[in-house]
Structures are given as structure tokens and as C-alpha cells.
C-alpha positions, 0 to 999 in steps of 0.5 A: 500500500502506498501512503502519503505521509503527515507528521503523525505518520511520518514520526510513527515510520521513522527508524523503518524510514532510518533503516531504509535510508541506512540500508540503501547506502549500505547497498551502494545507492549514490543518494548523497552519503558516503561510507561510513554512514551510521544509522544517526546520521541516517535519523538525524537526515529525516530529523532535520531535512525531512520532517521540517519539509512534511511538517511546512507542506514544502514536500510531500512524502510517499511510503510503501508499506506492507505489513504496517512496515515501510518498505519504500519511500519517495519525495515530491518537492515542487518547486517554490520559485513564482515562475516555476508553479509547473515542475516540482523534484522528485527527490530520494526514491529509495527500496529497502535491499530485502525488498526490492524486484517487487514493484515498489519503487515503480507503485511509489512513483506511479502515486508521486505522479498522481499527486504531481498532477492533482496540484497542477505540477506537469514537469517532474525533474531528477536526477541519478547516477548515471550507472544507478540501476534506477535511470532505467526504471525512469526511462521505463517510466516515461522519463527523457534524459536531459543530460550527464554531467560528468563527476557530479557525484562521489561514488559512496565507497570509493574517492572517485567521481562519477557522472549523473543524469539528470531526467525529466518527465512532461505531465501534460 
């Protein structure tokens, strides 16, 4: 079942949200950490950069969740500039490891897309590494490649740099 996240909801999924983001990094997803990443850190990004966004209404949270466990997550962040009412970001599409291959990620951003249009926002952007097994479940999604901007990124456990892409998808 996939949700829509208030407050209540997201301070009652939050170490199954910690233990995903955790996970997910573990597992090598380039989404803004590097090894090592302990289990606060994965908390305090939650704690101090989601939960304010969730609780202002500047973004909007999606969870999968099965069993009353959150498996899945997904952010909407539209975009706040006066001459960009259209696009919103999609932000953090992130699967527990143990369940991943089982339709989640696709079902979270089939609702963010849903709820992208229901507040009139027909241009989703976001961006990947570009060797992330994800940018082909955009592409399947409906997502254009706008471009790749080299070393854009440090790979979670090595000090290199590798190239991501940035997609979009027109709503309209």
C-alpha cells in the first residue's frame, strides 16, 4: 500500500524510514552519503531535512508499506520559485535491499505522479547516477534524459567521481 505521509505518520515510520535510508547506502545507492554512514546520521537526515519539509507542506512524502512496515519511500518537492508553479523534484526514491524486484519503487512513483498532477505540477525533474540501476526504471517510466554531467557525484565507497543524469518527465 502506498501512503502519503503527515507528521503523525511520518514520526510513527521513522527508524523503518532510518533503516531504509541506512540500508540503501549500505547497498551502494549514490543518494548523497558516503561510507561510513551510521544509522544517526541516517535519523538525524529525516530529523532535520525531512520532517521540517512534511511538517511546512514544502514536500510531500510517499511510503510503501506492507505489513504496517515501510518498505519504500519517495519525495515530491515542487518547486517554490513564482515562475516555476509547473515542475516540482522528485527527490530520494529509495527500496529497502530485502525488498526490492517487487514493484515498489515503480507503485511509489506511479502515486508521486498522481499527486504531481492533482496540484497542477506537469514537469517532474531528477536526477541519478548515471550507472544507478534506477535511470532505467525512469526511462521505463516515461522519463527523457536531459543530460550527464560528468563527476557530479562521489561514488559512496570509493574517492572517485562519477557522472549523473539528470531526467525529466512532461505531465501534460
Amino acid at each position: 500500500m502506498i501512503l502519503r505521509m503527515d507528521l503523525h505518520g511520518f514520526d510513527t515510520a521513522l527508524e523503518d524510514l532510518t533503516d531504509i535510508l541506512h540500508a540503501c547506502v549500505q547497498a551502494g545507492a549514490s543518494i548523497g552519503f558516503i561510507h561510513p554512514f551510521t544509522l544517526d546520521q541516517a535519523q538525524a537526515y529525516w530529523q532535520n531535512q525531512v520532517r521540517p519539509g512534511v511538517q511546512s507542506g514544502a514536500l510531500d512524502l510517499f511510503v510503501a508499506q506492507d505489513a504496517g512496515r515501510v518498505l519504500g519511500t519517495v519525495q515530491l518537492i515542487p518547486a517554490a520559485m513564482p515562475n516555476q508553479p509547473h515542475r516540482a523534484d522528485v527527490a530520494k526514491l529509495l527500496v529497502h535491499p530485502d525488498a526490492r524486484r517487487q514493484g515498489l519503487g515503480r507503485a511509489l512513483m506511479a502515486s508521486l505522479e498522481d499527486r504531481a498532477a492533482a496540484i497542477g505540477r506537469t514537469l517532474l525533474v531528477l536526477d541519478t547516477r548515471s550507472t544507478d540501476p534506477s535511470r532505467l526504471l525512469y526511462q521505463n517510466m516515461g522519463f527523457q534524459i536531459a543530460g550527464e554531467i560528468p563527476k557530479y557525484c562521489r561514488n559512496p565507497f570509493e574517492d572517485r567521481l562519477e557522472p549523473t543524469t539528470y531526467m525529466f518527465k512532461d505531465l501534460s
